[in-house]
C-alpha positions as CSV (number, residue, x, y, z in Angstrom):
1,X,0.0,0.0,0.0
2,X,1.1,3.7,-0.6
3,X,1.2,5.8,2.5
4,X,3.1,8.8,0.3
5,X,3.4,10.5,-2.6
6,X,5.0,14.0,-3.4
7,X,5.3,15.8,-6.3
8,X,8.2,18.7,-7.2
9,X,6.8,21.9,-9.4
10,X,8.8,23.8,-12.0
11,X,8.0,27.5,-12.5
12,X,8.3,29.8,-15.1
13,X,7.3,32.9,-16.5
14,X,9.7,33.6,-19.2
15,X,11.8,32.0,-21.4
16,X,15.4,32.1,-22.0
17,X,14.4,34.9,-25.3
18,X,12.5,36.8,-22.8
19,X,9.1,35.6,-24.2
20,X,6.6,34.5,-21.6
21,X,5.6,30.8,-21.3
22,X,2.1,31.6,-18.8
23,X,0.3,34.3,-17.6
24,X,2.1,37.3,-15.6
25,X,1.7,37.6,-12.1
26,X,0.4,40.9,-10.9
27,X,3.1,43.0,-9.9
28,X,4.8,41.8,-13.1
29,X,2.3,43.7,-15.5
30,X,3.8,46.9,-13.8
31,X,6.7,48.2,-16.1
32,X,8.1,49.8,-13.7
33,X,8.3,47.1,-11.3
34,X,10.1,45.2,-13.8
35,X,12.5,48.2,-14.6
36,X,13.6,48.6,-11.1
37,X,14.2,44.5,-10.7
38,X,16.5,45.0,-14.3
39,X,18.6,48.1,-13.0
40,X,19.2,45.8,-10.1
41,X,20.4,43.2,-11.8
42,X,23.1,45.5,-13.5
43,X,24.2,47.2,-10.8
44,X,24.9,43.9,-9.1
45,X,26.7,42.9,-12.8
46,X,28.7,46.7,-12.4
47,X,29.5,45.8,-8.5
48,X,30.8,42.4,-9.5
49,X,33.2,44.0,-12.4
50,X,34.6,46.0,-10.2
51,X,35.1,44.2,-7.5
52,X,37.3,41.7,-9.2
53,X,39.1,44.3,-10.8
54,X,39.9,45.4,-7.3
55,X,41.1,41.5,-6.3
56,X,43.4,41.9,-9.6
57,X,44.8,45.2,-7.7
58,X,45.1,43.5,-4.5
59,X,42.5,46.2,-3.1
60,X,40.0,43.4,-1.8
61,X,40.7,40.1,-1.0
62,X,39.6,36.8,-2.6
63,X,36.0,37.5,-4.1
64,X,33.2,35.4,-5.4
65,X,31.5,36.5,-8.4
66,X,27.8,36.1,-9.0
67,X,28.2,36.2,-12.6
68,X,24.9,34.7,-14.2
69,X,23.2,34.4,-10.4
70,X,21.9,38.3,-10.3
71,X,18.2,37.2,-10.4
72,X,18.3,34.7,-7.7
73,X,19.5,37.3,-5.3
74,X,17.2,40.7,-7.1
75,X,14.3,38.0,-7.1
76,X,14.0,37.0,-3.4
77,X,15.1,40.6,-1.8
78,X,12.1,41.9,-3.8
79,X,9.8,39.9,-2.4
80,X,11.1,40.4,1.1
81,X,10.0,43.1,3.3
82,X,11.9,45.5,5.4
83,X,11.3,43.5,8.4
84,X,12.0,40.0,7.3
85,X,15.9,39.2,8.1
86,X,18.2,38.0,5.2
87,X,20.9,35.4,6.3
88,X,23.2,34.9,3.4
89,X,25.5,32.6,1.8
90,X,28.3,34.7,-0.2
91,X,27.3,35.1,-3.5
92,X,24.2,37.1,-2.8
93,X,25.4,40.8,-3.7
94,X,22.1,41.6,-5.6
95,X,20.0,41.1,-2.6
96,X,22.4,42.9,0.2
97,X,22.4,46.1,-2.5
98,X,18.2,46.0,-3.3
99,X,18.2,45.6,0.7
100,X,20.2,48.9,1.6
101,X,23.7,47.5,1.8
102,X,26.1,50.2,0.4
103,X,28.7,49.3,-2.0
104,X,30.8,50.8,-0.1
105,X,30.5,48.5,3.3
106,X,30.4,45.3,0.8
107,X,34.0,46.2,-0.5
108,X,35.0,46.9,3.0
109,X,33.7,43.5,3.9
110,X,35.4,42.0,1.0
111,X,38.3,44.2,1.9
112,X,39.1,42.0,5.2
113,X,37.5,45.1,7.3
114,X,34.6,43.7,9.3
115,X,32.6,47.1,9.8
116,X,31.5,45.8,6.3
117,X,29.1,43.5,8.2
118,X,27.4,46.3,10.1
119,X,24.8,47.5,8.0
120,X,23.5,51.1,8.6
121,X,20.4,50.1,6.8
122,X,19.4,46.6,7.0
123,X,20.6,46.2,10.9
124,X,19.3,42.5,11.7
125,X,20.3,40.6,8.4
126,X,23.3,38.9,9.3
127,X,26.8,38.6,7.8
128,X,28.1,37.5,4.7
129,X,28.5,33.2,5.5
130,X,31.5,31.9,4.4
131,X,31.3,28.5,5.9
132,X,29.2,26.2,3.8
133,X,25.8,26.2,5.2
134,X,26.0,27.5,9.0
135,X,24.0,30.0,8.2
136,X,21.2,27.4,7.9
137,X,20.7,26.6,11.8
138,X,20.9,30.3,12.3
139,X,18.1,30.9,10.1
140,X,16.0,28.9,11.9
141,X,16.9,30.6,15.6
142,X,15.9,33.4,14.0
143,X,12.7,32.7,12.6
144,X,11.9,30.6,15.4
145,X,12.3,33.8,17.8
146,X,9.7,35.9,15.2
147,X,7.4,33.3,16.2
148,X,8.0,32.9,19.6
149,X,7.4,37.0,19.5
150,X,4.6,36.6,17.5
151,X,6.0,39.0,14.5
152,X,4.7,38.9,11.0
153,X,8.0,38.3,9.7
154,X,10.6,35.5,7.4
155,X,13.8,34.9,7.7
156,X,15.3,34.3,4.4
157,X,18.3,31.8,4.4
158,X,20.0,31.4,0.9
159,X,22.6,28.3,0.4
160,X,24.0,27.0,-2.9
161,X,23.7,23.4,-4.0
162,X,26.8,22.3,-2.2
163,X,25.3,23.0,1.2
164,X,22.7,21.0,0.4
165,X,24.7,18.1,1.2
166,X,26.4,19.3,4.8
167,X,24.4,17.8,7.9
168,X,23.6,21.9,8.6
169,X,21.1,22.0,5.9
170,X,19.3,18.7,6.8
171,X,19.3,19.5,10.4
172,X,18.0,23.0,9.9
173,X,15.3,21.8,7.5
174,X,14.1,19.2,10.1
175,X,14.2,22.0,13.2
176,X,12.0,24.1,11.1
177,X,9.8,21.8,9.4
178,X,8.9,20.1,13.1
179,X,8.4,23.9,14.5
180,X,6.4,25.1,12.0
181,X,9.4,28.0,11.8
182,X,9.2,31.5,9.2
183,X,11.8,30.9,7.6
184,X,12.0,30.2,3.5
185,X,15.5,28.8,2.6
186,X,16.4,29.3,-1.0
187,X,19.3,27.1,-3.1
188,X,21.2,28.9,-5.3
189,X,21.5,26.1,-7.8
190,X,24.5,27.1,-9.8
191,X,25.3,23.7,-10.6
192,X,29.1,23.4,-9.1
193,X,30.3,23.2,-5.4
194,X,33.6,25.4,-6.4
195,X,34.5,22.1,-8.8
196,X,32.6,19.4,-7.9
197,X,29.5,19.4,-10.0
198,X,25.8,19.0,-8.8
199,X,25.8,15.5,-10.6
200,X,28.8,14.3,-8.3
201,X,26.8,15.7,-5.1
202,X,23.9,13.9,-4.5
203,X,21.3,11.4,-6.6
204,X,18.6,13.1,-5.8
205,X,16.1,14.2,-9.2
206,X,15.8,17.9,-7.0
207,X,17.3,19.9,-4.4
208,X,13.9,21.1,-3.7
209,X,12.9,17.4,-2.6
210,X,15.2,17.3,0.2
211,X,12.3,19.6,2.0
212,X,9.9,16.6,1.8
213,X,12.1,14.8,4.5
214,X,11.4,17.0,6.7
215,X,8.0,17.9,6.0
216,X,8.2,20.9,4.1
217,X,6.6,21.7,0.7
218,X,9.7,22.5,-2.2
219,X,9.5,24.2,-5.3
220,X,11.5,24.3,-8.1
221,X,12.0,27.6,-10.0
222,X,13.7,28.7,-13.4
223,X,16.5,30.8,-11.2
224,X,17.1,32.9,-14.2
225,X,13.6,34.6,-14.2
226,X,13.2,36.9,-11.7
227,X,9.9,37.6,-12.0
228,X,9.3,33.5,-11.0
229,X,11.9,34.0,-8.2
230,X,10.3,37.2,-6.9
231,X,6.8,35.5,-7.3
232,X,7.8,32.0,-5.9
233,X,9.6,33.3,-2.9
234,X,6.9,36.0,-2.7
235,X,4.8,33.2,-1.9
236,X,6.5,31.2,0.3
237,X,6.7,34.5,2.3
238,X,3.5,35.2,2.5
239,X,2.6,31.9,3.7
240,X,5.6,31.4,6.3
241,X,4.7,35.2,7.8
242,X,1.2,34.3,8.2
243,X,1.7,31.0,10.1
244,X,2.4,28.8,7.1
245,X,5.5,27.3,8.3
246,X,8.5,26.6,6.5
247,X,9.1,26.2,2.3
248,X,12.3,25.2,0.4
249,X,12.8,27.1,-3.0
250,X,15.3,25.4,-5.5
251,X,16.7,28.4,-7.9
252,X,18.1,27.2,-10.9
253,X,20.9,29.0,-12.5
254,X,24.5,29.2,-13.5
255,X,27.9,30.1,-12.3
256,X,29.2,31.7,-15.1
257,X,32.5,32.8,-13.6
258,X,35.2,31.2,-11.3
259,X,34.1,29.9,-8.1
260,X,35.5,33.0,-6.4
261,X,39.0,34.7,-7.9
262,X,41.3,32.3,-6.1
263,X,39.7,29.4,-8.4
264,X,40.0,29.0,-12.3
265,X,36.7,27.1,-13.4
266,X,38.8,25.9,-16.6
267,X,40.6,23.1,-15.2
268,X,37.2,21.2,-14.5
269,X,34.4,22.7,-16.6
270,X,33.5,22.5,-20.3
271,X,33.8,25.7,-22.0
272,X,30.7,24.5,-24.5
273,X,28.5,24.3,-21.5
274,X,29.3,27.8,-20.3
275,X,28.8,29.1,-24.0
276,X,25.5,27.4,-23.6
277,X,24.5,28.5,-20.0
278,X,25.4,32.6,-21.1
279,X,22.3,31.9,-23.2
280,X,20.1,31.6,-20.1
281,X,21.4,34.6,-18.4
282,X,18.7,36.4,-16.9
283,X,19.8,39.8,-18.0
284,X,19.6,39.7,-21.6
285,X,16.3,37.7,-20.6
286,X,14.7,40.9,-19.1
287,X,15.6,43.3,-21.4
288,X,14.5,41.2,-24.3
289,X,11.0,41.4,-22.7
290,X,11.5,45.0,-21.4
291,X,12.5,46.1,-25.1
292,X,9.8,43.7,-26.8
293,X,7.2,45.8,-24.6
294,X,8.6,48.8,-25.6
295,X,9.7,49.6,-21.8
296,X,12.9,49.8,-22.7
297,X,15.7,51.5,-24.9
298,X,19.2,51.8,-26.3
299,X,19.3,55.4,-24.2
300,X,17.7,53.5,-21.3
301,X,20.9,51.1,-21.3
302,X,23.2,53.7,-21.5
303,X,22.0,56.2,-19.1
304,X,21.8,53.0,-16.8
305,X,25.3,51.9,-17.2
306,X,26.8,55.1,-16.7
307,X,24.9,55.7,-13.6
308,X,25.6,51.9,-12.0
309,X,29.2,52.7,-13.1
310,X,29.4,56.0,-11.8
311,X,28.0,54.8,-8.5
312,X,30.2,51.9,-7.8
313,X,33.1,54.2,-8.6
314,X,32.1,56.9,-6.1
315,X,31.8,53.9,-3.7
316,X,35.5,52.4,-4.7
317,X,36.9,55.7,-3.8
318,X,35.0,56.0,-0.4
319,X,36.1,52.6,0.4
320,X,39.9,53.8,-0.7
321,X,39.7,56.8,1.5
322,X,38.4,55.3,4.9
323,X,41.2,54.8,7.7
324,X,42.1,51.1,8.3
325,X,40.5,49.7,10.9
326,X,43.6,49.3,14.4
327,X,44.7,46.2,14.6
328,X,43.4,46.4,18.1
329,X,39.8,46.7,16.5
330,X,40.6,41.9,16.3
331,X,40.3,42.1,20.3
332,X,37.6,44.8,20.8
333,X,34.9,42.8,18.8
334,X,35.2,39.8,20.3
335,X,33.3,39.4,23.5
336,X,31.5,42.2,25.5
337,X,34.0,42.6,28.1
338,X,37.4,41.0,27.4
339,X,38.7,38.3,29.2
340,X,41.6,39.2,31.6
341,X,44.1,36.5,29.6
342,X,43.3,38.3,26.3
343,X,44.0,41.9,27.4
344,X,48.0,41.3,27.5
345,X,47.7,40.0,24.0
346,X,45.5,43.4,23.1
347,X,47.9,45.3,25.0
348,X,50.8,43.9,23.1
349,X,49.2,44.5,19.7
350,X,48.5,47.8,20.7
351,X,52.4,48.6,21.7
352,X,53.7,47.0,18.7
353,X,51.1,49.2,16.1
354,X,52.5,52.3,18.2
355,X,56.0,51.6,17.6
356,X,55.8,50.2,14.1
């Protein structure tokens, strides 16, 4: 007999030509929604050049590129509110920006300089997550304290396909699923763990039905559209803030770049699949919609990439100007008082910057 049966939904609204395949959702038959989502999407792409043109220069440390990934991270931002609390991994420059991050603090961050991390403008969405899928337990703390408070609010916990396979992921989706948690994770499919690719990580036909374990409806969505990752994750939002519980959304996309710029993607990746995969970007997608409709232009792309440019500079040279951080600044961070044994140590540090 059949206790169980579960079924995994694809979603789509346009194709890789920008044509639609269904029916818009509402806020999508707003041009100007749609406008706002695209000049996103290249000022993340303006950010990204620049920011590995700084790594080149030694100005920022080792940085990971979310070439090809932009509407993953425009996508689910936009659908967030104010109030619900972003914990991401480290590719999701797109959604810090669209959430009030300044370019400036994420080259600091990127810079070594950890008053990168504290956001004037979204104060409770956490740090940049280096380590592979930590970020997922904290996520569900987090939306587990919005319930316990009663607050209408999500956390938003964004992972890549890799983390899917670390005991962090499973554990947190269990937590949540069994408390009935806020909190919407999102996998960044790109399909390679730095050079391992998603094939090699798991045999499973989705990422999204590793939710089903733990009792938690997945979706699958074209990770390239960001009007199905806004709507998708807009929906899981809506549910998890109103008592819902917890949802898994698998974003599939591309990592059209190196894993980060201490990696070079050649020595394990075909270049014909990347040749195909830049055909399913989702920035040309947009604009060939946006320009189809006639909500877009040649002077509209211009203006737009002088002004992304123009503001990424600015923010290079505010980042360039700032005073280091002392070196002290490793001690004073740490704990809320420090402990007796580390205060030599600080006191050390201190007497060796002064006479250096």
């Amino acid at each position: 007999m059949q206790v169980a049966t579960f079924a995994v939904t694809h979603h789509r609204f346009l194709d890789p030509s920008g044509r639609t395949v269904q029916p818009l959702p509402a806020f999508a038959n707003d041009p100007e929604t749609l406008r706002e989502l695209y000049r996103a999407m290249v000022l993340t792409r303006t950010f990204d050049t620049k920011a590995i043109a700084l790594q080149r220069s030694s100005r920022i440390g080792t940085y990971p590129s979310s070439l090809g990934q932009e509407a993953v991270a425009v996508g689910l931002a936009a659908a967030m509110t104010a109030d619900d609390v972003l914990l991401p991994s480290f590719r999701e420059h797109g959604a810090q920006l669209w959430r009030g991050v300044t370019p400036t603090e994420m080259f600091l961050y990127w810079g070594g300089d950890e008053r990168g991390s504290d956001f004037a403008v979204p104060r409770e969405d956490f740090p940049n997550s280096v380590p592979i899928g930590s970020q997922a337990p904290h996520a569900v703390g987090v939306a587990l304290a919005m319930k316990l408070r009663r607050q209408p609010r999500a956390a938003v916990c964004v992972f890549g396909d890799g983390a899917t396979s670390k005991g962090d992921v499973a554990e947190a989706m269990n937590m949540a699923g069994n408390w009935r948690a806020p909190v919407v994770f999102v996998i960044s499919n790109n399909r390679w763990a730095i050079s391992v690719p998603r094939a090699a990580q798991t045999a499973a036909a989705t990422l999204a039905q590793k939710a089903i374990a733990a009792g938690i409806p997945g979706d699958q969505v074209d990770g390239n559209d960001v009007i199905a990752v806004r709507h998708v994750v807009g929906e899981a939002l809506h549910a998890a803030r109103a008592g819902g519980g917890p949802r898994v959304v698998e974003a599939l996309t591309y990592r059209l770049s190196d894993h980060t710029t201490a990696d070079s993607a050649k020595r394990y990746r075909d270049q014909d699949a990347v040749a195909e995969a830049w055909k399913e970007e989702p920035i040309g997608r947009l604009r060939a919609y946006l320009t189809g409709h006639g909500a877009w232009s040649d002077d509209d792309e211009c203006q737009l990439i002088d002004e992304s440019t123009a503001r990424i500079d600015r923010a290079a040279e505010q980042y360039f100007a700032m005073e280091p951080a002392p070196p002290s600044a490793v001690f004073e961070y740490l704990y809320a008082a420090l402990p007796k044994a580390l205060e030599g140590q600080r006191d050390e540090v201190v007497q060796g910057h002064h006479h250096g």
